[in-house]
C-alpha positions in Angstrom: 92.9 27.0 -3.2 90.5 26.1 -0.4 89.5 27.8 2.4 91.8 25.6 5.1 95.0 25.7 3.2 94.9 29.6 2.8 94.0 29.5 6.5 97.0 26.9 7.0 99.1 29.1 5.1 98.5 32.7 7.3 99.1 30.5 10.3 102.6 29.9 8.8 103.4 33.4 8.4 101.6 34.5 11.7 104.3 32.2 13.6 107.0 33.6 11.6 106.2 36.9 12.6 105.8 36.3 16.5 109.0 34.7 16.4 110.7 37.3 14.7 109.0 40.1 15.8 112.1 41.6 17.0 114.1 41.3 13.3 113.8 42.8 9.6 110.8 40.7 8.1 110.4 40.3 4.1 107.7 39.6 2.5 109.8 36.8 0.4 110.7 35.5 4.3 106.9 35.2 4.6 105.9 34.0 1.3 108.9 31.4 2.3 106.3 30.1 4.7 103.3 30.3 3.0 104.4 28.5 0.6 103.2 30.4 -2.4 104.8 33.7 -4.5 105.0 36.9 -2.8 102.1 38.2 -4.4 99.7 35.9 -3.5 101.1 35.5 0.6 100.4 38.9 0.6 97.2 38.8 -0.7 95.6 36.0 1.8 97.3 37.4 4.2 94.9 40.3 4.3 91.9 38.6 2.8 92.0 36.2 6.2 93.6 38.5 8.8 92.0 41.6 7.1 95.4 43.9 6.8 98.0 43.6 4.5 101.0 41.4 5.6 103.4 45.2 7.1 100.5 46.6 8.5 99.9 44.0 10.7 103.6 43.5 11.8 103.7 47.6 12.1 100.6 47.3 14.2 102.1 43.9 16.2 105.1 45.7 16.7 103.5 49.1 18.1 101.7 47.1 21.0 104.4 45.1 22.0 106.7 48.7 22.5 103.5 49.6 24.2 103.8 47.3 26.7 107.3 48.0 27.4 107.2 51.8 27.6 104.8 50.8 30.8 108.7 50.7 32.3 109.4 54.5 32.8 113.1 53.2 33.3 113.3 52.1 28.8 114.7 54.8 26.9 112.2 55.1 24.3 115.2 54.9 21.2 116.1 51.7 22.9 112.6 50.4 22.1 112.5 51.6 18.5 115.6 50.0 17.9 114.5 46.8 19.6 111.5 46.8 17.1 113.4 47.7 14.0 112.2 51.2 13.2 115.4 53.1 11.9 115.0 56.4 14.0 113.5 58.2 16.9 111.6 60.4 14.7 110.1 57.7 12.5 108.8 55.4 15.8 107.5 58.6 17.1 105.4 59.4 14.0 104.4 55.6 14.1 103.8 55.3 17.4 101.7 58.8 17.4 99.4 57.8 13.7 98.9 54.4 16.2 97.9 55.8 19.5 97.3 59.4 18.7 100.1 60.5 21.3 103.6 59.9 21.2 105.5 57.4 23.3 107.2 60.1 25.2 103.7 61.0 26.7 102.8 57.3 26.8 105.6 56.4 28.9 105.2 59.2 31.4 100.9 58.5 31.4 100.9 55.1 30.5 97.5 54.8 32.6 96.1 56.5 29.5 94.1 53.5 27.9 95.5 52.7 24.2 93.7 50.5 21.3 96.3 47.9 21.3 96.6 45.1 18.5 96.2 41.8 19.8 96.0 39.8 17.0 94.9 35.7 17.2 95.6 32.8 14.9 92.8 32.5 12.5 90.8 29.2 11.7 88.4 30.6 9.9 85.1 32.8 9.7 81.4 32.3 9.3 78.3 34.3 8.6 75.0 34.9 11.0 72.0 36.1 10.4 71.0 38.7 13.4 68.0 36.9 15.9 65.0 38.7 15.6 64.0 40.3 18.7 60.4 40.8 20.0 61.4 44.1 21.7 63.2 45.4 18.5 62.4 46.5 15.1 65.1 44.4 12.8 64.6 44.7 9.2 63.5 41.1 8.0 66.4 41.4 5.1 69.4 42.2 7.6 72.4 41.3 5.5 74.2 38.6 7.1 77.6 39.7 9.4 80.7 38.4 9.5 81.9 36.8 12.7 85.9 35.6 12.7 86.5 32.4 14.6 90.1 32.2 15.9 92.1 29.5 18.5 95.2 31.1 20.3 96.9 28.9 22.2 96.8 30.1 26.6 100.2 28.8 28.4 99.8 28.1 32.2 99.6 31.6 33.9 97.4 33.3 36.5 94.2 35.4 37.2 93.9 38.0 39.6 90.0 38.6 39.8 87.4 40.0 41.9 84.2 37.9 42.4 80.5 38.3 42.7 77.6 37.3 44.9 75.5 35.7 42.7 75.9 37.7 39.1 75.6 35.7 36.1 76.9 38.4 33.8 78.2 42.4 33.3 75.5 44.4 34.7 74.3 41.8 37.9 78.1 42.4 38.6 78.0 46.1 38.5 75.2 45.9 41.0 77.1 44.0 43.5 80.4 45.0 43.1 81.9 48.3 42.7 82.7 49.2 38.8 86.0 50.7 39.6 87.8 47.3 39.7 88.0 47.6 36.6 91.0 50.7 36.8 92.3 48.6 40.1 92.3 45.9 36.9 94.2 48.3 34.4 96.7 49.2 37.1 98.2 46.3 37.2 101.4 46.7 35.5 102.4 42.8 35.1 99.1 41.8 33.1 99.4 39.7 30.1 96.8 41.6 28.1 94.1 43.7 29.1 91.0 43.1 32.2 88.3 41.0 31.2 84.6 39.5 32.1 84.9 36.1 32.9 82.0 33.2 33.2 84.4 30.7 36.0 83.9 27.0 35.2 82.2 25.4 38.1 85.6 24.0 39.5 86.7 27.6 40.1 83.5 28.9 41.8 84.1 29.3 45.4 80.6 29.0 47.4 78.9 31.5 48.4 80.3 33.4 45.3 79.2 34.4 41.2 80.0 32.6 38.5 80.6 36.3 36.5 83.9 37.9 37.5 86.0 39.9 36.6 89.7 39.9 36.1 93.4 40.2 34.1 95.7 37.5 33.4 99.4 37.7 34.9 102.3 35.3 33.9 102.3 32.3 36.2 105.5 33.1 37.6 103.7 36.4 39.1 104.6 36.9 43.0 103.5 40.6 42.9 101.5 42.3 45.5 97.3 41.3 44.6 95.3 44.0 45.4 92.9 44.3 48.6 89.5 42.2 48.2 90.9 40.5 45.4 92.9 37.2 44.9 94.8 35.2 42.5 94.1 31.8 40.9 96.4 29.4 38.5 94.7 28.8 35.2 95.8 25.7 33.0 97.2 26.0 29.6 94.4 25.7 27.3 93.0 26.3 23.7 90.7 29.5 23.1 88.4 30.0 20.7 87.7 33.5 20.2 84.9 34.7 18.2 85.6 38.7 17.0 82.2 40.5 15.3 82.1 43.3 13.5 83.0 46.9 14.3 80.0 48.9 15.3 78.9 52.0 16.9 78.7 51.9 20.6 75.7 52.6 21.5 74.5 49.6 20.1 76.8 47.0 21.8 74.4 45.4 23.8 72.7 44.2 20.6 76.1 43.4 19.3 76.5 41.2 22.5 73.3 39.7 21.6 73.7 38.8 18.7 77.0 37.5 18.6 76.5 35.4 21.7 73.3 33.9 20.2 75.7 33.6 17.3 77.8 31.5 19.1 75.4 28.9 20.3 74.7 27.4 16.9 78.1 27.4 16.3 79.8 24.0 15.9 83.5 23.8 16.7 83.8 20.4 15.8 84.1 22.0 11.7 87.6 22.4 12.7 88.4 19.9 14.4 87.5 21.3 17.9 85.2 20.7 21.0 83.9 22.7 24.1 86.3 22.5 27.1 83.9 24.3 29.7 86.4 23.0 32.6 89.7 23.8 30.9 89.4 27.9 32.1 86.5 30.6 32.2 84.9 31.8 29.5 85.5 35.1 28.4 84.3 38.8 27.0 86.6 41.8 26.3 85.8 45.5 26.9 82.8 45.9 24.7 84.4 48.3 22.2 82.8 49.2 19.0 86.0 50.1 16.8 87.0 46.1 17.1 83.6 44.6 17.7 82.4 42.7 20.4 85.0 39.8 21.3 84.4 36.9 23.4 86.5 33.7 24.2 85.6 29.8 25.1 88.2 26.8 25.7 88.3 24.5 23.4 90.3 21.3 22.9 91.6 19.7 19.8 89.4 16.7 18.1 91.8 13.5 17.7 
């Protein structure tokens, strides 16, 4: 079995599970999709996605209640049922082994920053060898790492960001603006998924203003207030390619960032079946965080 049909295959099941996120899952229902025995769905399920096949829908499942105990008006028994745990009790424990605080306490501080599982669909993975840098002692024989390459799918929605001056990335940024945007960021209770940095492709830069900003993404039907000093752009539906490295401890992340943006560079998308699509959106980076490894994102558009 190659390496694209086991990828094919966990794409299969990945769609399955978005769609029925909300109802009783089997693992026969996703070897159904796969298209292989039980046994052997399960098992590239985790070899590609890296958890076992319930894991990831227990983990899935956990974010998306998450995101809707930011209500304070859902009963939190109302979402355990909505995500097919059996009990109070038994979402509670989940929830708690998950976040380390039980939704109760969630709901009522949901400012309280969670490790939420965001998973993409996978098209693959590749393996780097860390750049050697003049100002660093590297070890010759560094062991290569493994990078992930995956391609979600962006629908038409909307960006409320702050700009720059003239910052090209993070810390220019920080120097020019004032580093609590990012909670003004976290605040906003109609995001898609969490603030990120963001590289804007030239048709989005306004004169006079950075190409680094920063932002969160909000559906495009969003006509909620936008926070003073910033504003709110529409972004096209496009393809992302997100590149995910290796956990790591935190205090090195800006080698991490490094490495795995030198990483991508010499990457060619075009192995499969992709090509750069600097104008479709901006480009990019996640929260530096070393449990999930650095995490940045590029458009892309399909090769006919």
């Amino acid at each position: 079995m190659d390496n694209k049909s086991k990828i094919d295959a966990v794409v299969r099941m990945q769609d399955y599970i978005e769609k029925n996120i909300n109802e009783k899952i089997t693992l026969y229902s996703l070897a159904g999709q796969a298209g292989y025995s039980p046994w052997h769905s399960a098992r590239i399920f985790k070899e590609v996605t890296g958890k076992a096949p319930f894991d990831y829908i227990r983990s899935l499942r956990l974010s998306h209640a998450a995101f809707r105990l930011q209500n304070k008006k859902e009963r939190i028994i109302d979402v355990a049922f909505d995500f097919v745990f059996d009990s109070h009790e038994g979402f509670t424990r989940a929830f708690s082994r998950q976040f380390g605080m039980t939704p109760k306490y969630y709901s009522n501080n949901n400012r309280t920053p969670l490790k939420l599982f965001m998973p993409q669909k996978t098209c693959g993975q590749f393996y780097n060898k860390l750049k050697e840098r003049k100002d660093a002692k590297m070890d010759n024989k560094t062991s290569p790492k493994t990078i992930f390459v995956q391609v979600i799918d962006r629908p038409a929605r909307k960006t409320i960001l702050k700009r720059g001056i003239s910052a090209t990335h993070y810390f220019e940024y920080c120097q020019e603006v004032d580093c609590s945007i990012w909670d003004v960021l976290t605040d906003i209770k109609e995001a898609i998924y969490e603030p990120v940095g963001m590289w804007l492709p030239d048709n989005m830069i306004k004169p006079g203003t950075s190409v680094y900003a920063q932002g969160v993404e909000v559906p495009i039907n969003f006509e909620g207030k936008v926070p003073e000093g910033l504003e709110i752009i529409e972004l096209p539906p496009c393809k992302m390619m997100i590149f995910q490295g290796q956990p790591y401890d935190d205090e090195n992340f800006e080698d991490e960032i490094f490495s795995l943006q030198e990483a991508i560079k010499n990457y060619d998308p075009t192995i499969y079946g992709f090509k750069w699509a600097c104008q479709d959106g901006p480009r990019i980076q996640l929260e530096p965080l070393g449990y999930r490894g650095y995490i940045e994102g590029r458009p892309v558009r399909q090769v006919n």
